[in-house]
C-alpha positions in Angstrom: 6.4 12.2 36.6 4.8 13.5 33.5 6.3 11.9 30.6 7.6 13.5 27.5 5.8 15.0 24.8 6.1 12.1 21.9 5.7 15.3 19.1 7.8 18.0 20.6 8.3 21.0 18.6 11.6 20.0 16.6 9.0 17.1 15.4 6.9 19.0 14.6 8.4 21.8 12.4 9.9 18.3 10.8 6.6 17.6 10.1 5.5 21.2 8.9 8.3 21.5 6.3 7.2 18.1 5.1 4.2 18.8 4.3 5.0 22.2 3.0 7.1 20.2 0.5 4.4 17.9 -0.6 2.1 20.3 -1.3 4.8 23.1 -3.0 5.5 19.7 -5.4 2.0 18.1 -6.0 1.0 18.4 -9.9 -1.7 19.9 -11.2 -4.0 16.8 -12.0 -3.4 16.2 -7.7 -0.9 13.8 -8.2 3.0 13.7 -7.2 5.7 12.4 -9.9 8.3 9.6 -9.5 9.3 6.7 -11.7 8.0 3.5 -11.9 9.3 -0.2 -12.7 10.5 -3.0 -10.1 13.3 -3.7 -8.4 15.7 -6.7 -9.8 18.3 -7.7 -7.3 19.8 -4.4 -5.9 19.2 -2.4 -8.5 15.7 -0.8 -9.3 14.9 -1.1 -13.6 12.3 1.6 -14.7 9.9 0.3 -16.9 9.5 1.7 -20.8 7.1 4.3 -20.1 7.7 5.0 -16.4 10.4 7.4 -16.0 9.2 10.7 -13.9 5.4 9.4 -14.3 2.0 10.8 -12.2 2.7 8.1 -10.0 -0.4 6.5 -8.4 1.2 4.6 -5.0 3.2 7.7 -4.4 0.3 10.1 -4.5 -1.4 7.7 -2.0 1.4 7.7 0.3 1.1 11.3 -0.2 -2.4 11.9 0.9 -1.6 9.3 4.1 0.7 11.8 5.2 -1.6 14.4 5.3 -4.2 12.6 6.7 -2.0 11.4 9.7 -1.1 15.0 10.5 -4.9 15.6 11.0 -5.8 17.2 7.0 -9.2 15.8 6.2 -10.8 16.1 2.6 -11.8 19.5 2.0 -10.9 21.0 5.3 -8.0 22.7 7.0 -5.1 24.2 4.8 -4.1 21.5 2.8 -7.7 19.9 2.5 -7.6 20.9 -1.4 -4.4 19.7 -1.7 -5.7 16.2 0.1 -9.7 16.8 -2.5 -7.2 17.2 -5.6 -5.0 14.1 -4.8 -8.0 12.1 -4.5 -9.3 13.1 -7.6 -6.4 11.8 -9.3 -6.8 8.4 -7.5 -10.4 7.9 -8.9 -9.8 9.4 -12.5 -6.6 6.2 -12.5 -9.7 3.3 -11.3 -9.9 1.3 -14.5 -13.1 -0.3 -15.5 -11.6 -3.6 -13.5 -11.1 -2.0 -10.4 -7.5 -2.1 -11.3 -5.7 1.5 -9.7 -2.7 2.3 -12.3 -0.8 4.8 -14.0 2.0 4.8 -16.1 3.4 1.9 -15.6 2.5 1.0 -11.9 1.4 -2.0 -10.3 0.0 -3.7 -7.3 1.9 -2.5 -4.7 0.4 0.9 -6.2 -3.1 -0.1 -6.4 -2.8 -1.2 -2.8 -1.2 1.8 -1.3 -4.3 3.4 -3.2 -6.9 1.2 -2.0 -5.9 2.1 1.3 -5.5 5.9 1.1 -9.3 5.7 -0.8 -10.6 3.6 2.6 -8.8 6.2 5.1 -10.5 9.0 2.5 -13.6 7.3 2.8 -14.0 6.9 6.5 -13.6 10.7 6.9 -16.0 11.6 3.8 -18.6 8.6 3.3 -18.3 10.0 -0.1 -20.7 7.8 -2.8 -18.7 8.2 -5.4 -15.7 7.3 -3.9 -17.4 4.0 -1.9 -18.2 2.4 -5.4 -14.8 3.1 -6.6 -13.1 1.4 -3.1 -15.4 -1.6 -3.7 -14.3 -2.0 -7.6 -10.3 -1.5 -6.1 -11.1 -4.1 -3.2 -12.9 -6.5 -5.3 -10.5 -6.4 -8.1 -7.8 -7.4 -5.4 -9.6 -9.9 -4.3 -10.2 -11.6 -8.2 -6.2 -11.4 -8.1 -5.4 -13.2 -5.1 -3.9 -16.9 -6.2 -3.8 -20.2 -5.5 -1.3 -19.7 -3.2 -2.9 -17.1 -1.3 -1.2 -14.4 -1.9 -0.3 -11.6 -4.7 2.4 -10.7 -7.1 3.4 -7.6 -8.6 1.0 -7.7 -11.7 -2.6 -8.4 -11.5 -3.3 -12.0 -11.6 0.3 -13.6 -11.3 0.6 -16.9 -10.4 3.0 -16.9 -7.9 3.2 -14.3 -4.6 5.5 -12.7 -2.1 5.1 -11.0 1.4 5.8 -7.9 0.1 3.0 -7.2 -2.2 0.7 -9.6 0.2 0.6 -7.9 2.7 0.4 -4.5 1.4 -3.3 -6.4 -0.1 -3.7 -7.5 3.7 -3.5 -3.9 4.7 -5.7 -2.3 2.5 -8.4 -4.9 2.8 -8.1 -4.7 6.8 -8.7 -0.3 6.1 -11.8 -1.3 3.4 -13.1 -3.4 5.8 -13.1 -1.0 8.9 -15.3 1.1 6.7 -17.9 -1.2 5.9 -16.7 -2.7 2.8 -17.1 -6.5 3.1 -14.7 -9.3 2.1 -15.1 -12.5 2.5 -13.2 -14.3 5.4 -12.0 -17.4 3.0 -9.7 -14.7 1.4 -8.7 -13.2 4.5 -8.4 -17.1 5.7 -6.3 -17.7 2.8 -3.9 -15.0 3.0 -3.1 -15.6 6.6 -2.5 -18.6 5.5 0.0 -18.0 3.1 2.0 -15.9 5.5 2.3 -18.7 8.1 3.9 -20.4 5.3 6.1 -18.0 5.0 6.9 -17.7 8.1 10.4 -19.3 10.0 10.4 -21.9 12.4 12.6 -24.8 14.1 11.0 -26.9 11.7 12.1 -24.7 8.2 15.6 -25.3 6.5 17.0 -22.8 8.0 20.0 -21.1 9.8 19.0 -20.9 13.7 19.8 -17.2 14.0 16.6 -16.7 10.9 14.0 -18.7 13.2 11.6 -16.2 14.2 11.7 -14.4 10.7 9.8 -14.4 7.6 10.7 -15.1 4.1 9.9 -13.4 1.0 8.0 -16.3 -0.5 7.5 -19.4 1.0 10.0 -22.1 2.5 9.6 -24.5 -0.9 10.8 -21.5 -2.9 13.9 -21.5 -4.6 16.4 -18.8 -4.1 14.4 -17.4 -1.6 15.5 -15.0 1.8 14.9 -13.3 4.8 15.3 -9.6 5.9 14.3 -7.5 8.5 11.7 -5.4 6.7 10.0 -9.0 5.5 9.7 -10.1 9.0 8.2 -6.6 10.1 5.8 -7.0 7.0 5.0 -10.8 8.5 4.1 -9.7 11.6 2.1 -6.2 10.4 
């Protein structure tokens, strides 16, 4: 029997009207606006500075979107709305490598770092090469002695959260020819087998199998469903 259609047409009117609203919303400098700080505890604190900002992970996200419904760069009827985004992504690469706006921070820079890779891989834009390999090799300079990353350039401690949205990235970079050297890749792996729960952690039996947010010698640390899905990603 032939099986179902995974993207039937409910889907993909969803998906239309999506898009549709992404691209009635985009700014004009190609970027989309939200605000930026951090989460503390359950609540999330916008930084001095960040409220309703050109935000540069949620322009990223953005242009993934349209890439994974098939827009390329340039082509098809949002492919301006995708060339304009990624305009805004290279005019926010700092001298450093460092991709930020307003306020954001590595989780940004990596969403970015990734939607530049997928960009690239479509384009094998020059420009846009030399500005991925300043964004990768920046993350790379930040990754610490634990292996890992944190939510500012250079911290010296790290979480799975903002680690492996670095893994990520570096895993798209690398798929289009950008090298990184396997000690950090080594390294970071590394760090989220430390992170990760086993019969041998201080832990409840029911978390075994999980993954916490830092590793098991943290204090106040925990486990959640999307940390263990981030673990194994």
């Amino acid at each position: 029997r032939a099986r179902p259609r995974l993207v039937d047409r409910a889907t993909q009117d969803a998906i239309d009207r999506g898009l549709r609203f992404l691209a009635d919303t985009q700014n004009g400098d190609g970027s989309w606006t939200s605000d930026a700080g951090q989460k503390v505890n359950e609540e999330y604190v916008v930084a001095p500075g960040g409220k309703n900002v050109h935000h540069v992970g949620v322009t990223a996200l953005a242009i993934l979107a349209f890439l994974a419904s098939g827009h390329a760069p340039g082509r098809g009827p949002y492919g301006d709305v995708v060339d304009r985004a990624v305009g805004f992504l290279l005019s926010r690469v700092q001298h450093d490598g460092f991709i930020q706006a307003d306020q954001t921070r590595m989780y940004s820079h990596a969403f970015a770092t990734l939607a530049l890779a997928e960009v690239y891989g479509m384009s094998r834009n020059a420009q846009l090469r030399r500005k991925l390999q300043d964004a990768v090799e920046l993350t790379v300079k930040c990754q610490n002695e634990t292996g890992g990353w944190r939510y500012a350039p250079f911290g010296v401690d790290s979480d799975m959260s903002v680690t492996v949205c670095q893994l990520v990235a570096l895993r798209a970079a690398m798929n289009v020819g950008v090298r990184v050297k396997q000690a950090t890749i080594d390294r970071a792996l590394g760090y989220v087998l430390q992170s990760a729960i086993t019969s041998a952690s201080p832990a409840a039996e029911e978390e075994i199998g999980g993954f916490w947010y830092q590793p098991a010698s943290t204090r106040w640390n925990r486990s959640s469903f999307p940390l263990t899905a981030a673990g194994l990603t």
